[in-house]
N, C-alpha and C positions, 0 to 999 in steps of 0.2 A: 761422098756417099751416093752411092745408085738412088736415083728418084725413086723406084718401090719401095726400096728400104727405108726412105724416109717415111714414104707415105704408114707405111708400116708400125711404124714409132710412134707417130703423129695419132694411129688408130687405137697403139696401146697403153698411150698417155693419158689419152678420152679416157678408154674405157675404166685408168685406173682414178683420175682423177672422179669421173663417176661413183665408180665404188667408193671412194671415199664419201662423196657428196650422202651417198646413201646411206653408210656408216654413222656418219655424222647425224644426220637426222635420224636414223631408226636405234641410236646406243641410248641404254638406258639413262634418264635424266637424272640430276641431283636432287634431292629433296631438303629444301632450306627447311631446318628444325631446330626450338628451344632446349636448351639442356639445363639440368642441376646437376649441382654434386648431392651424391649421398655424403650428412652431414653427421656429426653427434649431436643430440639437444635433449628438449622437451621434449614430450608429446602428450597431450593431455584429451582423455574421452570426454567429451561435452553432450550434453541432453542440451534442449534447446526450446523455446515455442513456438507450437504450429501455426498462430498467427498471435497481431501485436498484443503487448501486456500494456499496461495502464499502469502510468508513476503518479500516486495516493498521496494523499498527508498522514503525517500518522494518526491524524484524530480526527473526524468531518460530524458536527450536529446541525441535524436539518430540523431548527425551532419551530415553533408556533407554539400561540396562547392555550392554555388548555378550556379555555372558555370564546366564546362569540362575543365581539363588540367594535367600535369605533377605537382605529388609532387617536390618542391624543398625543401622544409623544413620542418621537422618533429620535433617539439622540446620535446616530450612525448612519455615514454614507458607505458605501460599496468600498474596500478597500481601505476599510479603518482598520488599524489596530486598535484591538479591544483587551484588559485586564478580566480576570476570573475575577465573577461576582457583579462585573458592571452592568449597569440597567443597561438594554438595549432598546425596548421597544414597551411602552404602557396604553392598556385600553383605558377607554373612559372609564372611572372608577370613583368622579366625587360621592357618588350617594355613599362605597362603601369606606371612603375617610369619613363620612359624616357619621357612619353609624361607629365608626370609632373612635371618635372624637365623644359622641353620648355616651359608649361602654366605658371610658375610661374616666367621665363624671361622675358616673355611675356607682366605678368604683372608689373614686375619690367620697362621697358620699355616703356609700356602703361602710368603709373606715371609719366616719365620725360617727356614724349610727350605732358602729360596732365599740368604739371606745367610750360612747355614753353610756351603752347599757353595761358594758363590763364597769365602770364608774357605780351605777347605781346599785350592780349585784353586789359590789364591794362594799358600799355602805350599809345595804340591807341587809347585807352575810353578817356583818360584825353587828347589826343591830341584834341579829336570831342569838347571836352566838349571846352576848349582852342576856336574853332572854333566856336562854338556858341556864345561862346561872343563875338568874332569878328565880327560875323555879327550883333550885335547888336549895335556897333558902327560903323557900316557901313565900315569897314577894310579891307573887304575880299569879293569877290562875294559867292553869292549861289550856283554856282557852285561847288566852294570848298569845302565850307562844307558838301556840300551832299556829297561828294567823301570820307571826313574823315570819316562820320560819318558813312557810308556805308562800310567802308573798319571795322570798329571799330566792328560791328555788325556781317561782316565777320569770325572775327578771337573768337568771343564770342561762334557763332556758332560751331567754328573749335574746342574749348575748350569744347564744353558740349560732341561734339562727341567724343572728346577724354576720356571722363569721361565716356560714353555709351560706348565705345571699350575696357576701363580698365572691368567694370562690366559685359562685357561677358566672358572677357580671367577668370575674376575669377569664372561665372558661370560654364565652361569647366573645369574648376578645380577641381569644387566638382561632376562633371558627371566623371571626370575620378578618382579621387579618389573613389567615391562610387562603379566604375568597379572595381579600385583595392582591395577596401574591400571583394568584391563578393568572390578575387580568394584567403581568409584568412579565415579560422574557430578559432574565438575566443570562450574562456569560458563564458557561458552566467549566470553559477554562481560559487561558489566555491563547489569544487569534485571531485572525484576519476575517472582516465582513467580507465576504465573497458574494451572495447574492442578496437582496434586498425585493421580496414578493409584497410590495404594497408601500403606499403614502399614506401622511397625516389625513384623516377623515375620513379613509376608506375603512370599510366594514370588513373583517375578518371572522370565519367559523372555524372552528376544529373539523377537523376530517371525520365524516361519517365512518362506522362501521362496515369496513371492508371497500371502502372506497377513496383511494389515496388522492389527496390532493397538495401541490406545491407548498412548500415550507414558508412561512413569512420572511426570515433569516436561516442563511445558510451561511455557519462556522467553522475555518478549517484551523487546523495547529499544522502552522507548517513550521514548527522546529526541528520536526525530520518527516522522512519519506518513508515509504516502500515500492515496490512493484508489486502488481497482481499480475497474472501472465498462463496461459491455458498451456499444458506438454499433452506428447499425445498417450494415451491410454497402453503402448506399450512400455513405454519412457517408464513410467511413474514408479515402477518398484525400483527401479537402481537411485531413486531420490531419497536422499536423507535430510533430515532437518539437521541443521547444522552445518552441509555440505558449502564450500567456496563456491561465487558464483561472480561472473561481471555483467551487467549493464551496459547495454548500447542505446544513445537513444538520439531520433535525428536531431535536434537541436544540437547536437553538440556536436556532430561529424562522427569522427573515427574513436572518439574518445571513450575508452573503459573503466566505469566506476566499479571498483572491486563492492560485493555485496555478500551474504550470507544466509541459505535459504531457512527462512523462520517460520514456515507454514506448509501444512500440508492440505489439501480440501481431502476429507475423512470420504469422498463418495467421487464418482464416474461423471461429469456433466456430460447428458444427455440429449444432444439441439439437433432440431431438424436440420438435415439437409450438410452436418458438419459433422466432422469426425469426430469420434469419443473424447473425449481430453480433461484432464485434472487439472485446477487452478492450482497454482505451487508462489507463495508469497515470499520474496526475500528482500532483507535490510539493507542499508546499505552502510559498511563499516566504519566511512569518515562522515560523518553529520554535517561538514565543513561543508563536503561537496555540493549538500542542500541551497548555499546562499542562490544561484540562479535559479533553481529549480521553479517549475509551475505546474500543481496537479491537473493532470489531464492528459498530460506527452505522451506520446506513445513511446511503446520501450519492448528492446528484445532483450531474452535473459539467455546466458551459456551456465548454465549449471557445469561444473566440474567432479565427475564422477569418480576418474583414476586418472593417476599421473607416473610417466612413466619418466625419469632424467638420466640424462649421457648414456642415450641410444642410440643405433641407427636410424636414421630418418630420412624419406624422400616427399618430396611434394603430394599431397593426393593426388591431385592429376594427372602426375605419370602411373596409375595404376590402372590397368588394364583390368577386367574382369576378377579384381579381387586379388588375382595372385600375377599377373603378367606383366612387365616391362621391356622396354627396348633402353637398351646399355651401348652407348657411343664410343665406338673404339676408334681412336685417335691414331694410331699406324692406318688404319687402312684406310678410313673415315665411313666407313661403315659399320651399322647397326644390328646386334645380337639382341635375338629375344629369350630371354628368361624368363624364369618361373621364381617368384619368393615367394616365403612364410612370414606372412604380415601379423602385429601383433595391434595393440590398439590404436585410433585411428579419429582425426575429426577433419573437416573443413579443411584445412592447409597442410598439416602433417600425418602422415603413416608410419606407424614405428614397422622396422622391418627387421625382424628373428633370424632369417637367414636367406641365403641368396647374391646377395652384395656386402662390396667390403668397402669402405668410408673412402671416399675423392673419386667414386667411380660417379659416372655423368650417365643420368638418365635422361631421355625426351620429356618432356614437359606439353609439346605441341600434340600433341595424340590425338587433335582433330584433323590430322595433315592425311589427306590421301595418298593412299602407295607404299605408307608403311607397311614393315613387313622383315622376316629376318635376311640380313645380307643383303638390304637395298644401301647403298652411296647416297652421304647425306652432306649437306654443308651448314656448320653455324655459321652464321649471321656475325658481322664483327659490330661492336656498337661504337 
């Protein structure tokens, strides 16, 4: 080969090796993206709250005496179980056992007074009566008999008063009994001492008029739950009572108590600086679930509103703008953007109406830069 001729070669093997070099870098890049299949399932429309809901007992009384006085007797520590009816807490209250311990001598008393005189009207009665027939055989003056029979009528009288004197010593009985209940907080059902506002000897008052103060004893009934839980003020009509609902709550991780919404708040809460929102209260179906449970958790609730089975379904995430996807075509491994007719929709699933047919692969990564229709993409092998 002639030396220019080489050199010639040499100049157009650069130049092509070149072009490629620059090919190579300036050809458009692959785009590593996640895909699904469009599947059949569920998909179910969920309302939700706009922040956390609070898991309740189903029962909370926040006691105190309805009188002022001195603890003398505390029979519960924080965390007792307690039976409906048990004394929980007693003010000082000997003066009013004393004055019932006197009403019920009283009445003791009252009795013998009252079975003497009904004794003595009995004898008197049958003397009048005796009298009466005496003057009927002319035996006796009228005199007399007006005297027995007067005297007879006397002591009748002295007996009913004595029956009207017993009936008030026992109405005082239950006036001062009922004081002495006042100065006792009993269990008004059965459950757990939860908080405990005071010791033996300390002074307790009822709560002024319009001015709230801490309960002495606070009683919850944890044999079941609910949640209380705020939606937002558009949510609230599509909520029914009765509606399925689950419970999420951090304590427990990932875990969903199926529940059932039992309450509606009848009015708009109102708070500064926070968006409108209705409280919505739901049960929870298995009571069982309660054994961990602790009033206080925070808790989200998925109210289920419609449900739609054995539909089309793609991930929400791959939906673009409400109706837009990119569709992974496996011959060429490039990506078609479509347009679907989305039907209802939450958090994980979109039911999709028309547009795709079932085992087609959507993008899922749609926060990848460079998407676009007819860009070259590669999944990821795992």
């Amino acid at each position: 080969m002639p030396r220019h001729s080489f050199r010639w070669f040499i100049v157009l093997l650069l130049v092509v090796l070149a072009g490629v070099l620059v090919w190579y870098k300036m050809r458009p890049k692959e785009i590593e993206v996640t895909v699904a299949q469009v599947t059949r399932g569920t998909v179910e429309k969920i309302v939700a709250n706009t922040r956390a809901g609070t898991l309740k007992a189903c029962r909370k009384a926040n006691l105190s005496p309805s009188v002022g006085g001195q603890i003398s007797v505390l029979n519960v520590d924080e965390g007792d179980m307690v039976k409906k009816g048990q004394l929980l807490l007693e003010l000082w209250n000997n003066d009013l056992k004393a004055e019932i311990g006197l009403a019920e001598s009283e009445i003791k008393a009252g009795k013998t007074r009252a079975a003497a005189s009904l004794l003595q009207a009995e004898i008197v009665q049958r003397e009048a009566d005796r009298m009466q027939q005496l003057i009927s055989d002319n035996a006796i003056s009228d005199q007399d008999a007006d005297k027995a029979i007067t005297e007879a009528k006397v002591l009748q009288a002295a007996y009913e008063a004595a029956v009207i004197e017993m009936a008030t010593n026992r109405a005082r009985l239950q006036v001062i009994k009922a004081n002495l209940e006042r100065s006792m907080l009993l269990a008004p059902f059965d459950g757990i001492i939860a908080k405990i506002n005071g010791e033996l000897s300390e002074y307790v008052t009822p709560s002024p008029p319009g001015i709230p103060t801490p309960p002495t004893i606070e009683l919850l009934d944890i044999s079941c739950f609910y949640v209380t839980a705020p939606i937002d003020e558009v949510d609230a009509p599509a909520v029914k009572v009765g509606m399925e609902a689950r419970v999420i709550m951090d304590a427990f991780g990932d875990k969903h108590f199926p529940a059932r919404v039992s309450r509606i708040d009848p009015y708009v809460l109102d708070v500064e600086k926070q968006a409108r929102t209705v409280d919505v209260e739901v049960q929870f179906i298995n009571n069982e679930d309660g054994e961990n449970f602790l009033a206080g958790y925070s808790a989200d609730v998925e109210i289920i509103t419609a449900v739609e089975e054995n539909v089309l379904r793609i991930p929400t995430q791959a939906l673009l703008d409400n109706s837009l996807v990119y569709v992974y075509q496996p011959q060429d491994q490039r990506l078609r953007e479509k347009t679907v007719r989305t039907g209802i929709s939450n958090w994980d699933y979109t039911q999709v109406v028309e547009g795709l047919q079932e085992g087609e692969s959507v993008v899922i990564s749609t926060d990848r830069p460079g998407l676009k229709d007819g860009v070259r993409v590669k999944i990821p092998t795992e």
